[in-house]
Every structure is written in structure tokens, then in C-alpha cells.
C-alpha positions as CSV (number, residue, x, y, z in Angstrom):
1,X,38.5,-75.2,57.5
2,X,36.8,-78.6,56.5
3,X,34.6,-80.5,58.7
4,X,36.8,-83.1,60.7
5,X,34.5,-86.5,61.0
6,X,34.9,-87.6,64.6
7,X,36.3,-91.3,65.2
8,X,34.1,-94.0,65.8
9,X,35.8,-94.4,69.3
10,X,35.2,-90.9,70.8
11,X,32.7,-90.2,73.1
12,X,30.0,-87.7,72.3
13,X,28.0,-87.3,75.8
14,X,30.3,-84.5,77.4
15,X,29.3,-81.1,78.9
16,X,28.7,-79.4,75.8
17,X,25.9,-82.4,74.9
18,X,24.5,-82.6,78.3
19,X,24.5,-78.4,78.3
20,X,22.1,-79.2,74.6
21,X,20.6,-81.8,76.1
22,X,19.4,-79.4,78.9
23,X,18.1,-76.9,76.7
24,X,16.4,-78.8,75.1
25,X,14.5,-80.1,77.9
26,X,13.5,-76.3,78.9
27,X,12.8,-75.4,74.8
28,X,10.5,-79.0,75.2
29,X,8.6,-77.8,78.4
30,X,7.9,-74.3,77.3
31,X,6.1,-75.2,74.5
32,X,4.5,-78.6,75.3
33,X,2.8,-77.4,78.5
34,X,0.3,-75.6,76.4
35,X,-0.9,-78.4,74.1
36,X,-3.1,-80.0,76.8
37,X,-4.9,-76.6,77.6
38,X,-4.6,-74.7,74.6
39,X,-8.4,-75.8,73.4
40,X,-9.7,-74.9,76.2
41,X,-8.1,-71.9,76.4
42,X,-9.3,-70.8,72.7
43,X,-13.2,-72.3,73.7
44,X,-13.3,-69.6,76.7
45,X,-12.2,-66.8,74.0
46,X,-15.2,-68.3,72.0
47,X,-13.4,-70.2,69.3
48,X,-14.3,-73.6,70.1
49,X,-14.9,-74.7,66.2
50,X,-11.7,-73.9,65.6
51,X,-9.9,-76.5,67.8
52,X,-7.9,-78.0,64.6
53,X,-6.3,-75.1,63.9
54,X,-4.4,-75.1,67.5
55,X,-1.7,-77.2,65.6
56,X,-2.2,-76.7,62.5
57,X,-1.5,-73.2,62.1
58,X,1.3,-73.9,64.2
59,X,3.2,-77.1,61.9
60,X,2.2,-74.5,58.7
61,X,4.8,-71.9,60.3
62,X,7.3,-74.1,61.0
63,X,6.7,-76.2,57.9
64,X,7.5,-72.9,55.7
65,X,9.9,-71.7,57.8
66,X,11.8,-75.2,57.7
67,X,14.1,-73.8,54.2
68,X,15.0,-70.9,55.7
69,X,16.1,-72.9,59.0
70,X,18.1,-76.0,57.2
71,X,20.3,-72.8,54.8
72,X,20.9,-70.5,57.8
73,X,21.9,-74.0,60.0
74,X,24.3,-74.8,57.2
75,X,25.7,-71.1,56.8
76,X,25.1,-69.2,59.9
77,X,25.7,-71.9,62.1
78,X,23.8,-74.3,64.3
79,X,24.1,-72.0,67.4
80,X,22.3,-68.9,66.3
81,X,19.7,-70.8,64.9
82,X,18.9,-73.0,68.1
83,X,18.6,-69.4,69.8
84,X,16.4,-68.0,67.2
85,X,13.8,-70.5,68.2
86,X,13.5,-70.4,71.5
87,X,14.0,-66.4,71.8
88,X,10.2,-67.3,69.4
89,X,9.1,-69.6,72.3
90,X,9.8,-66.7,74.9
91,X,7.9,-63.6,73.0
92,X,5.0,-66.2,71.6
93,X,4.3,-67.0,75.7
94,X,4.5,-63.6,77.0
95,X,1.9,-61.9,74.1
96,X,-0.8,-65.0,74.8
97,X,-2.6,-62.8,77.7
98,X,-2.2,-59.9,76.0
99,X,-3.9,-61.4,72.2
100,X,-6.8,-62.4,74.3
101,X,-9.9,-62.5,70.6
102,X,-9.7,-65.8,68.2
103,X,-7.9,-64.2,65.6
104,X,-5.3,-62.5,68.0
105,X,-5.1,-66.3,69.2
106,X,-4.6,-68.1,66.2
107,X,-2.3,-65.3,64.8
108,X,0.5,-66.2,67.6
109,X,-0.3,-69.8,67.3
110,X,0.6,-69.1,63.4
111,X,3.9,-67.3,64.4
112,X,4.6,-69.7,67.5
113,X,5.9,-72.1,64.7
114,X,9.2,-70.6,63.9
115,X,10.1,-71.9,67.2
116,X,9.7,-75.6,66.2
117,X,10.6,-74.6,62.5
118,X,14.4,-73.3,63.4
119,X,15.5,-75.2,67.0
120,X,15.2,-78.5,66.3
121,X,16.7,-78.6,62.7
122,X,19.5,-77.4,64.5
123,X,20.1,-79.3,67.1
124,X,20.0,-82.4,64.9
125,X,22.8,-81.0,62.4
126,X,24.7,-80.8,65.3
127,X,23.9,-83.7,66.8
128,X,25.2,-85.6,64.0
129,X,28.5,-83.5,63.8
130,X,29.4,-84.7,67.2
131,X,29.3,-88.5,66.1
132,X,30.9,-91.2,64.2
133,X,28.1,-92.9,61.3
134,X,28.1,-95.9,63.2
135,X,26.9,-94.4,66.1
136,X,24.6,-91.7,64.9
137,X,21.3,-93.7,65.6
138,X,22.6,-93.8,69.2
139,X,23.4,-90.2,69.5
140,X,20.1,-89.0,68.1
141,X,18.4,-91.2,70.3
142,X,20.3,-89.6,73.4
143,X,20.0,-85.9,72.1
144,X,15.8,-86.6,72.0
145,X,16.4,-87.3,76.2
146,X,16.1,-83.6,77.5
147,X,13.3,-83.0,74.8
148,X,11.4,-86.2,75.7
149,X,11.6,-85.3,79.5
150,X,10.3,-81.8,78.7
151,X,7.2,-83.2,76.6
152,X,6.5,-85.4,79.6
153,X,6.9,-83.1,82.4
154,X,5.1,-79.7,80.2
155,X,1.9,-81.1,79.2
156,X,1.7,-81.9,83.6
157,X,3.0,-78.5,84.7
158,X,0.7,-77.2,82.4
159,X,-2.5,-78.3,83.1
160,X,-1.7,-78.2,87.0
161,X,-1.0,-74.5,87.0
162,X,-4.1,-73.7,84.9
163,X,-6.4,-76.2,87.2
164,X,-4.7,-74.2,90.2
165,X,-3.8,-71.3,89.1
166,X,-4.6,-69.4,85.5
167,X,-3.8,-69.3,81.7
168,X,-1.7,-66.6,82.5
169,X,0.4,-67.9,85.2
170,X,1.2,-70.9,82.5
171,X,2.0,-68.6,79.7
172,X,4.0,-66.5,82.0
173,X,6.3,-69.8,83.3
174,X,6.3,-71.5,79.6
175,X,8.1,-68.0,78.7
176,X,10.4,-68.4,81.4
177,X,11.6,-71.9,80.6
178,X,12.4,-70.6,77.1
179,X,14.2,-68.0,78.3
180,X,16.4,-70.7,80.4
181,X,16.8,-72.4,77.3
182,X,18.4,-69.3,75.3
183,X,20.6,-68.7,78.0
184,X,22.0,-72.0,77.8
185,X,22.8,-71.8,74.5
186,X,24.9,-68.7,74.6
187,X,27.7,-71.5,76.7
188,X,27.3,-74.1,73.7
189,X,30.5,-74.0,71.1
190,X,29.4,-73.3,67.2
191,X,30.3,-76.8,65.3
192,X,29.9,-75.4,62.3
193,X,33.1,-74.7,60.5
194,X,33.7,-71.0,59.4
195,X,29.6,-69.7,60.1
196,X,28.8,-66.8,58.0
197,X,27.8,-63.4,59.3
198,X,23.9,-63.7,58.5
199,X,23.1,-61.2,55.7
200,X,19.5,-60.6,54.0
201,X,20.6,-62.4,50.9
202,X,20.8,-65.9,53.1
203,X,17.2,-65.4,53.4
204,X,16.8,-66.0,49.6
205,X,16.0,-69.8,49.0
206,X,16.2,-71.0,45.4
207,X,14.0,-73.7,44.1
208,X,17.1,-76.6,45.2
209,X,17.2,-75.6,49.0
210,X,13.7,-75.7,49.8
211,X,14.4,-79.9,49.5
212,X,17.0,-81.9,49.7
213,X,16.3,-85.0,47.2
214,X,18.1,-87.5,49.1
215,X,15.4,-87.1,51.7
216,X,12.5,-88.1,50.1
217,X,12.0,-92.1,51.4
218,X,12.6,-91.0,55.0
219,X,10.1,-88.0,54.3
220,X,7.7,-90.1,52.8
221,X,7.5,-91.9,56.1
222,X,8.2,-88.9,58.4
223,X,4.6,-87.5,56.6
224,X,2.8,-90.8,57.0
225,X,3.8,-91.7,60.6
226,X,3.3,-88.0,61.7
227,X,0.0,-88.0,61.3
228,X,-0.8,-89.8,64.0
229,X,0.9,-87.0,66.1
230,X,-1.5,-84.4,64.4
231,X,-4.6,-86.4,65.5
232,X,-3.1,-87.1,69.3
233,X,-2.3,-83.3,70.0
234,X,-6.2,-81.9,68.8
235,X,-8.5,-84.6,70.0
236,X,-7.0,-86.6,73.0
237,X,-7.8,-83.6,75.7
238,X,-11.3,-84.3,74.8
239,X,-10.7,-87.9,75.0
240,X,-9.2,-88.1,78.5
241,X,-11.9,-85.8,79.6
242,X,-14.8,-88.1,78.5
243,X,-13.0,-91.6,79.9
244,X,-12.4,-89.6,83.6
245,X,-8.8,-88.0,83.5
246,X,-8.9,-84.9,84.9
247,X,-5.4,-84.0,83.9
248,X,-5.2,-83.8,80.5
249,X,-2.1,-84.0,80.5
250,X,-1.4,-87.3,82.0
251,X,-1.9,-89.0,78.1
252,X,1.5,-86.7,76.7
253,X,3.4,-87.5,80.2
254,X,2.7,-91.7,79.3
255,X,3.3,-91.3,76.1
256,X,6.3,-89.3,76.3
257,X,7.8,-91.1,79.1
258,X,7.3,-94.4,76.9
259,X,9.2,-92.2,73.9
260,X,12.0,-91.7,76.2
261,X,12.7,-95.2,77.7
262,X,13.0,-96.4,74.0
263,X,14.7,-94.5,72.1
264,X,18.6,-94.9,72.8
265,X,17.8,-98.5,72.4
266,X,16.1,-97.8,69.5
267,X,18.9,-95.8,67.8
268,X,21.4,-98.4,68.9
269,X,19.6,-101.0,67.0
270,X,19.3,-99.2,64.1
271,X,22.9,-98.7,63.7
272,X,23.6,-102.4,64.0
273,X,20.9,-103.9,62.0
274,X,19.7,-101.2,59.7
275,X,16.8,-98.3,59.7
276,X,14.3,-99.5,57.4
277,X,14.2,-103.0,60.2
278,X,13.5,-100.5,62.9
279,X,10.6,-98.5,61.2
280,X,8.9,-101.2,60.3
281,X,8.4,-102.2,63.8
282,X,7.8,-98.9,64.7
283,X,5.1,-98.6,62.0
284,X,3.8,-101.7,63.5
285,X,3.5,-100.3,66.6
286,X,1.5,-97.3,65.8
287,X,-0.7,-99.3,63.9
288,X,-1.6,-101.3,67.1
289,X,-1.9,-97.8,69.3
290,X,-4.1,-96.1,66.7
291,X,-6.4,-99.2,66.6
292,X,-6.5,-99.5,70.5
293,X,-6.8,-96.0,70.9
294,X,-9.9,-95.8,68.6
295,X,-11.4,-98.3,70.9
296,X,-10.7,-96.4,73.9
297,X,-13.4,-95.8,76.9
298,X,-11.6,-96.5,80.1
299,X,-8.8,-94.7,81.5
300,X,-6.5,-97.9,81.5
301,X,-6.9,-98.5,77.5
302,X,-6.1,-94.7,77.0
303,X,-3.1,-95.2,79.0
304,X,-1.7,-98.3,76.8
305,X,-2.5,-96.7,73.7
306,X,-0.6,-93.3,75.0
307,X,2.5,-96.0,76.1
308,X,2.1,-97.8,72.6
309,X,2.7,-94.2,70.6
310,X,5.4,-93.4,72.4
311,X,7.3,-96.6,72.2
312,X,6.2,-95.8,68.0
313,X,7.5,-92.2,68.0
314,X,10.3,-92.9,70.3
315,X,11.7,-96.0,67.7
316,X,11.2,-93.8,64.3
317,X,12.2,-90.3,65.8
318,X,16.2,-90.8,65.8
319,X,15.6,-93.7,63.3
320,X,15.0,-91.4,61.0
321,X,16.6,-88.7,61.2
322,X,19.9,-91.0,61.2
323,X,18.4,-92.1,57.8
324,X,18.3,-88.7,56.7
325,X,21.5,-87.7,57.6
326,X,23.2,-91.2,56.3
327,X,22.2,-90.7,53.1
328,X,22.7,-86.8,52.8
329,X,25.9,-85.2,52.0
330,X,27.8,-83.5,55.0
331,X,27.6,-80.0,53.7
332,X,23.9,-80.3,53.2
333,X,23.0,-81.6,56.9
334,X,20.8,-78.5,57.7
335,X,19.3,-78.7,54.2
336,X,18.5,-82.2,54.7
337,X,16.8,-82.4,58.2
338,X,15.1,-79.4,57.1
339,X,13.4,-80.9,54.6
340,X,12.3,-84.2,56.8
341,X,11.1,-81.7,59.6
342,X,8.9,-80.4,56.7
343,X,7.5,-83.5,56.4
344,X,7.3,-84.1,59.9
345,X,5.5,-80.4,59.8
346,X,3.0,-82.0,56.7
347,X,2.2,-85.1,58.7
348,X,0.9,-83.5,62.4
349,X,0.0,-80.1,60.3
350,X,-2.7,-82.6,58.0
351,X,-3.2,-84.9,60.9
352,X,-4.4,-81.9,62.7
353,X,-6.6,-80.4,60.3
354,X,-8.2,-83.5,59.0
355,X,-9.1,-85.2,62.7
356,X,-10.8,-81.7,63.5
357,X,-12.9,-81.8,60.6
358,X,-13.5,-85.5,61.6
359,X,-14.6,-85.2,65.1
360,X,-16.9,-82.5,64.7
361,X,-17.0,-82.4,68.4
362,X,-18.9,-85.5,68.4
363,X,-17.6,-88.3,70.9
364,X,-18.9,-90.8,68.3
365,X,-16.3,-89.5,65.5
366,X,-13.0,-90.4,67.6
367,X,-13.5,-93.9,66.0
368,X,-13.3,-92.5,62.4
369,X,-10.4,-90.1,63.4
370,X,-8.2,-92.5,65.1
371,X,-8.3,-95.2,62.9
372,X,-7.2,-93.0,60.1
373,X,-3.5,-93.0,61.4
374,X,-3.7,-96.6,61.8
375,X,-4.6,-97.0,58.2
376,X,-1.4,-94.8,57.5
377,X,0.7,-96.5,59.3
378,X,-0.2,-100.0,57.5
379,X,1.0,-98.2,54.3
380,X,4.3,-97.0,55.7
381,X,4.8,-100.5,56.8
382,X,4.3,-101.9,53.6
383,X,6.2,-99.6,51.7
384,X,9.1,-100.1,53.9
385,X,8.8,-103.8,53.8
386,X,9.2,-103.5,49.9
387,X,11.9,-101.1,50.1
388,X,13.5,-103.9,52.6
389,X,13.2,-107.0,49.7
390,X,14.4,-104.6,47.2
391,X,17.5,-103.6,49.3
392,X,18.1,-107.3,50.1
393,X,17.7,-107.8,46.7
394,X,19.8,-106.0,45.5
395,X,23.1,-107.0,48.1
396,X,22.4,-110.3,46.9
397,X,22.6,-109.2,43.6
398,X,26.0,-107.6,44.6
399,X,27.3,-110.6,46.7
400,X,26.6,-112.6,43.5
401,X,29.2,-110.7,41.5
402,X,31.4,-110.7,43.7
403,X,31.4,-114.3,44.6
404,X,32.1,-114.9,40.5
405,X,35.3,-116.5,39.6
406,X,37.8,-114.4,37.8
């Protein structure tokens, strides 16, 4: 049985997409609500110098385990893959009160990545087998809802159940939103045609599946954009602390919340007009946030820097990953968003790393570390907008011919 492309007429929001659209809201809230809290968390176990590691042993999981998730997406099925990563979300949550030294802590954090390394390569194969080309942007955009709403409403529920409750009590509800998410999954029908029974020997990745070449312009970007996201997730509790927000969450709901209202339109454009168009604006964007964020010392320019990132993120998430998939061969879907979600893994992982080693914990460095991201995003801009002359370029070049008389 061969993959039947579905006609550019037929509608792709129905209860099966609203049922993935669901889980991924819970998968997005399990995981999210710890980001805000999770450096405090590790300075009360006594690792506060560690602080960079939070995400970036996390983004190294689920950057190695990105192969592995793109062949068994593309063999397996989408399905059991989605489940694999949040039945990862679920364990990671419940074993965080129970690994209570540093290196218990930064072991999980190191495992907790397979849960981001497996369920959203997934979901975007099968986002894209549920859609016409012409309106994969759009579709992308729509499937990022749920997960959008769950990065806006975790990072609140998190920090209000530690600032009223515990750590534990947050672990223990982050495990049962995961769980809701697997048991969600086990409704949603397999798009792949004729899945594989896994086997051991799928687990075997030779040298051509660990990256798919036709995804190296969009990864490029993915990297370079991404990390911006590294930098946001290690140092802006410490920022929102220092400028008065008590909730340090507040900065992921804005930023989310400005994510979500964009990126339908977002995908919609980029289907009519082109993807490269719509990443440069988005790269534009995060330029302007990064600067105005390094500037940052009231609650109100925090705020607009949080709402400038997301509009960013929100325009180049389904942007590109409808690039990736455009240019990709069908079988190789899995393969192919694998390999920009390594990328995307690179980008935060580095961005993560690099800001901690930055910032020092000195309020002074969070000029140096968030103009760094800026300064990336300036040079995806500019190597889209050369990628854009030479791609008018060349249909110029192609409208020339075929304008020549016979």
C-alpha cells in the first residue's frame, strides 16, 4: 500500500487532528511547566553553577536520539513513536523527587530528552500526511495550537504550584498531564502505510539516516534561530526575578501566547508567497527581541521582548518545517524532520550552554548573552536574503527561456 496524497480541497482539522492537537497540548504542559523552576530547583540541591546544563543536557538527548526517532517514524509508524515520548515525559516526572543529589538531577534531565527527541518528529510526519503541499504551512501552523497553549499555560501552572505548594506536587501533576497525553494517543489512527513490527535491527542507523541532505538550508536556519531559544529557557527566570516578576513564568506564557496568535497566519503566508519571504521576517523579528531584551530592566520591556520572540518562533516554527518537508521525499518524512529537530536540538542545546558560561551569574553579563542571538539572527537573515536573489534569479533565468521564440 502506497501513500495516497490527500487533495488540495479536503479538510484536515477533524477529530483525529483535534484528538493530536489535544495531546499535544498535555505532552506541551508536562514538560514546559518545569523550565521556569527547574534552576531553582537544582540551586536548593546545591548545583547552582550548573544552571546551563538544565537544557542542555536535555536538547543533547533528544538531539542524539533524533535518528533513531525520524527511522522508527518512517518504519514503525508515527503512533508508537508519539507514545514513546510521552510514556518518557511520565517516568522522567515521577523519578524527580526521588533523584533528589546534582548528578541524580542532571542524569534525568539527560534522559528527559527522548521525550522531545521522539514526539514531536512524529507528530510533524503526520501532520504533513494529512494535507495537500499547498496547504502544509497552514496545517503545521494549526498542529503547533495545542503545543503552543501548553507552553503558555505549563510554565504558569508550574511556578504557581511550586510558589503554593512544592517541587513535588509539580513533578507529580507534570506526570499526570503526560500520562493524559499517552492515553490519547492510543484513539489516534496510524497514517503510516504498512508500519513495521519494531525489531532491534530498526535501531541500527547507518551513516545516510542520521541526515537527510535535503535538509540542510532549513537546518542551517533551524540551528541559528534556535539559539535564541537556548538563551531564553537558562537565563530569563533570573531575569524576571531581577526586573520584579514574581512568576517566572509569566515571560514563556507572553511569549507563547504571541507564538500561538501568529502562527496559522504565518503558515498561510508561507504557502502563498514562499518560505524563505517568511523567515526573513521572522529573523528580523528576533533580531529586534534579542536587542530589546538585552536592554531589559522594567517588567514592561521584558514583556515586549517575550511577545517579539514569540511572534519570531511562532512565524519560523511551521515555516520551516513545511520547508523541510517540501523539499524532502515522501518516504523520507521522519528522516527529514528528524534531522531539522537535530538542528533545532544544536541551536537551544549551544544556546544553552554558551549563555551559561556567559552570564556567570552576573546581572551585568545578560547584555553580552542576549545580544549573541541577535547577532545570529542578522546572519540567518542575510543568508536567506541571498538565497532569495539567487532563487529569483534563477526563475528569471527560467522565464527567460521560456519566453524564447521557437
Amino acid at each position: 500500500m502506497t501513500r495516497i496524497a490527500p487533495a488540495a480541497d479536503t479538510p484536515y482539522f477533524n477529530f483525529q487532528f483535534g484528538l493530536l492537537c489535544f495531546s499535544n497540548f498535555l505532552f506541551s504542559t508536562s514538560f514546559s511547566m518545569l523550565i521556569p523552576e527547574l534552576p531553582g530547583y537544582l540551586t536548593s540541591l546545591g548545583g547552582a553553577e550548573y544552571k546551563g546544563l538544565i537544557i542542555a543536557l536535555f536538547t543533547l538527548m533528544a538531539g542524539i536520539s533524533r535518528p533513531f526517532s525520524g527511522k522508527l517514524t518512517d518504519t514503525v509508524g508515527r503512533v508508537p513513536v508519539m507514545i514513546f515520548g510521552s510514556l518518557v515525559c511520565v517516568i522522567c516526572s515521577l523519578l524527580y523527587p526521588v533523584l533528589t543529589s546534582v548528578s541524580g538531577f542532571l542524569l534525568l534531565r539527560f534522559f528527559h530528552g527522548f521525550s522531545t527527541g521522539f514526539k514531536p518528529t512524529a507528530t510533524s510526519a503526520y501532520g504533513a500526511d494529512v494535507v495537500h503541499e499547498s496547504r502544509r504551512g497552514e496545517a503545521l501552523g494549526a498542529l503547533a495550537i495545542g503545543y503552543s497553549l501548553g507552553s503558555s499555560i505549563g510554565p504558569l501552572a508550574g511556578s504557581f504550584l511550586v510558589m503554593h505548594y512544592s517541587y513535588n506536587t509539580m513533578f507529580i501533576v507534570s506526570a499526570v498531564f503526560a500520562l493524559g497525553s499517552v492515553t490519547i494517543l492510543y484513539n489516534i489512527k496510524e497514517t503510516l502505510p504498512n508500519p513495521q513490527p519494531f525489531t532491534i535491527s530498526l535501531l541500527h542507523i547507518k551513516k545516510d539516516e542520521i541526515f537527510d541532505n535535503t535538509s540542510v538550508r532549513p537546518a542551517i536556519i533551524m540551528t541559528l534561530l534556535c539559539f535564541s531559544i537556548g538563551v531564553v529557557l537558562t537565563l530569563s527566570p533570573d531575569l524576571s526575578e531581577s526586573v520584579g516578576l514574581k512568576n517566572k513564568g509569566f515571560f514563556y506564557a507572553c511569549y507563547t501566547i504571541a507564538s500561538l496568535a501568529i502562527r496559522v497566519a504565518a503558515g498561510k503566508v508561507s504557502d502563498r508567497h514562499g518560505r524563505i519571504i517568511v523567515l526573513i521576517f521572522s529573523s528580523f523579528t528576533m533580531l529586534v527581541a534579542m536587542v530589546v531584551l538585552s536592554l531589559a530592566h522594567t517588567i514592561i520591556m521584558v514583556i515586549i521582548s517575550a511577545c517579539l520572540l514569540g511572534f519570531s518562533v511562532g512565524m519560523n516554527g511551521p515555516t520551516l518545517m513545511a520547508w523541510t518537508v517540501d523539499l524532502c521525499k515522501p518516504e523520507n518524512r521522519g528522516r527529514a524532520v528528524a534531522s531539522v529537530y537535530i538542528a533545532l536540538e544544536l541551536g537551544i542545546g549551544s544556546g544553552a550552554l554558551i549563555s551559561g558560561w556567559i552570564y556567570r551569574n552576573r546581572l551585568e553579563n545578560l547584555l553580552y548573552a542576549f545580544l549573541l542571538p541577535g547577532l545570529l539572527a542578522l546572519v540567518a537573515m542575510l543568508l536567506l536574503l541571498n538565497w532569495r536573489r539567487k532563487e529569483t534569479m534563477l526563475q528569471e533565468q527560467q522565464q527567460t527561456v521560456y519566453d524564447l521564440p521557437e
